[in-house]
SEDOGU-247368 format. One record per residue (C-alpha): residue number from 1; x, y, z. Coordinates in pm, 1 decimal, m for minus. Layout:
<rs>
 resi     east    north       up
  NUM        X        Y        Z
...
</rs>
This chain:
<rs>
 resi     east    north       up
    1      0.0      0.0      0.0
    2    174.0    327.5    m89.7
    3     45.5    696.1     46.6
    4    141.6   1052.6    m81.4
    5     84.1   1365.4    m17.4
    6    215.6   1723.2    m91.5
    7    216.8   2027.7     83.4
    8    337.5   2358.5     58.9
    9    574.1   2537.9    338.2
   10    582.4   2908.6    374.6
   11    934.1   2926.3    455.3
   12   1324.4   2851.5    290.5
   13   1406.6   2493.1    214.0
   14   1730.4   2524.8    400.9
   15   1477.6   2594.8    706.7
   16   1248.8   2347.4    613.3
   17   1523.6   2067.7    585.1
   18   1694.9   2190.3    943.5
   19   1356.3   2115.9   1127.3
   20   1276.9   1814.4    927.9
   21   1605.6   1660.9    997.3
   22   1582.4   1748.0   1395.0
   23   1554.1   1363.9   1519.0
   24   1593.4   1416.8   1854.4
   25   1261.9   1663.1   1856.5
   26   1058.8   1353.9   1686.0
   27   1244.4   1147.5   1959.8
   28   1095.9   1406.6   2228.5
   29    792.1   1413.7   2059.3
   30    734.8   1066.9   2031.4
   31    812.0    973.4   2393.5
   32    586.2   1223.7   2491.2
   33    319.6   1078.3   2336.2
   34    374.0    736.5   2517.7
   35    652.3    570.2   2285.4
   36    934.0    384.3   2376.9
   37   1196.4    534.3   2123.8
   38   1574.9    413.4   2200.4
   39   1834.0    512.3   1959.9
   40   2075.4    250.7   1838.7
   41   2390.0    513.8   1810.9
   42   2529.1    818.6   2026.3
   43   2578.6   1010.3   1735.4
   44   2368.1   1283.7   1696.9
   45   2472.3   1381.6   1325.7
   46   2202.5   1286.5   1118.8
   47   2372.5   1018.8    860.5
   48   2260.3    692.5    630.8
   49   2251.1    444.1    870.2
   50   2114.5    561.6   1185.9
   51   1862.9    364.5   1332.0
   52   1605.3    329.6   1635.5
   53   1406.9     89.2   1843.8
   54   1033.2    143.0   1846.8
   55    764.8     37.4   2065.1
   56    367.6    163.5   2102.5
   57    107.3     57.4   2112.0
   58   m123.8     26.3   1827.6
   59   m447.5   m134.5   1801.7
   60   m420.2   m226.5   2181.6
   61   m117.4   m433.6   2134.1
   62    246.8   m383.9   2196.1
   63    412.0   m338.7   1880.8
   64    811.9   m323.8   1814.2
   65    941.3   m171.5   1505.0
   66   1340.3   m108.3   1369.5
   67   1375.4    267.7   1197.3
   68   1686.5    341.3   1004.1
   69   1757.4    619.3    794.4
   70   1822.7    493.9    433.2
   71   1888.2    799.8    269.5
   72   1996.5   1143.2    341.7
   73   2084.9   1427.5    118.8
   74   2099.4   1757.7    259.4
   75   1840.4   2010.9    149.7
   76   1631.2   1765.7    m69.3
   77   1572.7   1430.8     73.1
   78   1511.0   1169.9    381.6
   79   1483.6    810.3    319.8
   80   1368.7    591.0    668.4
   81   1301.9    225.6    637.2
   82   1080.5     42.6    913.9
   83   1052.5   m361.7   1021.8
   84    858.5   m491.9   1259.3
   85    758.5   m844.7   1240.3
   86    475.3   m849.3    987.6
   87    560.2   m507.2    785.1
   88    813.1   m344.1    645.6
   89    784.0    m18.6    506.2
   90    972.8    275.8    340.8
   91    905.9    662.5    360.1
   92   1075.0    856.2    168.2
   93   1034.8   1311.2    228.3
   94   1122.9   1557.8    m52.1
   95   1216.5   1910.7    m52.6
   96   1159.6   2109.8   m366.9
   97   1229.0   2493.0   m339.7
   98    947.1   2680.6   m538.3
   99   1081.6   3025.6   m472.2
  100   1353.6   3128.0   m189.8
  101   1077.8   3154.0     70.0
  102    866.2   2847.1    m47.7
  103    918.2   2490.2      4.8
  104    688.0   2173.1   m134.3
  105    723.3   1910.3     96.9
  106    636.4   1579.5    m34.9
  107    573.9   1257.6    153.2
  108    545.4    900.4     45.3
  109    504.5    599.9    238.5
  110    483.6    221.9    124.5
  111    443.7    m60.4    364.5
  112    438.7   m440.0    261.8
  113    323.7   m724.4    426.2
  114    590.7  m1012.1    568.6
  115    331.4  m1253.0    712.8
  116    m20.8  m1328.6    729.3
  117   m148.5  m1119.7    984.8
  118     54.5   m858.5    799.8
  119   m164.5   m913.1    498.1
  120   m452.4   m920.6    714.7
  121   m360.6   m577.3    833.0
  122   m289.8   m394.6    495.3
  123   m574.8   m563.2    402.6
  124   m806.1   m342.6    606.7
  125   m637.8    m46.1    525.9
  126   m723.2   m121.4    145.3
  127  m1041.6   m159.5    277.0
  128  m1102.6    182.0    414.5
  129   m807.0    360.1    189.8
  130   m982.0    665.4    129.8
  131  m1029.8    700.8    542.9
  132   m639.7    614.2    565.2
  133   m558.4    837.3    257.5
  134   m751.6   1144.1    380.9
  135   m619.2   1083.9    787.3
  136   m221.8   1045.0    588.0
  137   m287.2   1391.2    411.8
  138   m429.5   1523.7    730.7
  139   m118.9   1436.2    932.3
  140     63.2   1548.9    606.9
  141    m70.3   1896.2    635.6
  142    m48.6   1946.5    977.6
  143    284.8   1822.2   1018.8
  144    377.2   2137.1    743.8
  145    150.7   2373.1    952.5
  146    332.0   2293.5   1237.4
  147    686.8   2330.9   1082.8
  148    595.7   2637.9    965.1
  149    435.1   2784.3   1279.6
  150    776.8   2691.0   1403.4
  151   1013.3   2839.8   1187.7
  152    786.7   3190.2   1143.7
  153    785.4   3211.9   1515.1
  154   1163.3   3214.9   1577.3
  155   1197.4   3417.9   1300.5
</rs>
């Protein structure tokens, strides 16, 4: 099952790619929220190959997942790859400047099944894509709202 969405940033892409690349604020963020988020390396520079333990839970059971970044090109692109036991998916965000104080921000995500309850589980998702799709844009769009509020206010 693959998701996109685009959305427009009212701000430089330089900016755009500092806070997007801030991993120990989603780390914050995350545990905040109730997740168990352990990073695998000390180093704090973002490069290919850092990764972190995951666990939440989702769907009222405990669920462990492996994030790595895959790819990472300063000013234009993040590549993170996720396992857990049935999935595996990859999310890829893109930075396109549209003018110096304009950025698009582009998201895709594709997750594949590894088992059967896997399966089971994208299979519901089919089911009610246009619920997913329209909650993935949502999430999309207020992730760039929030960015933005961000980087206006400490202008």
């Amino acid at each position: 099952m693959e998701l996109t969405s685009k959305e427009d940033v009212d701000a430089p892409l330089a900016e755009v790619f500092e806070a997007i690349s801030d991993f120990s604020s989603f780390e914050r963020s995350a545990i905040r929220r109730g997740v168990e988020v352990q990073r695998l390396s000390e180093d704090v520079t973002p490069q290919v190959g850092m990764a972190w333990d995951v666990r939440a839970d989702f769907r009222g059971k405990p669920r462990e997942l492996r994030l790595s970044l895959s790819a990472y090109e300063p000013a234009t692109l993040i590549g993170l790859i996720g396992e857990s036991n049935s999935l595996t998916g990859k999310g890829q965000i893109e930075l396109l400047a549209l003018s110096p104080r304009r950025t698009r921000l582009s998201v895709k995500v594709k997750v594949e099944a590894k088992t059967l309850s896997g399966r089971l589980l994208l299979q519901s998702m089919k089911l009610a894509r246009s619920k997913v799709n329209k909650r993935f844009k949502h999430r999309v769009a207020e992730f760039a709202s929030l960015t933005e509020e961000r980087l206006t206010g400490s202008a």
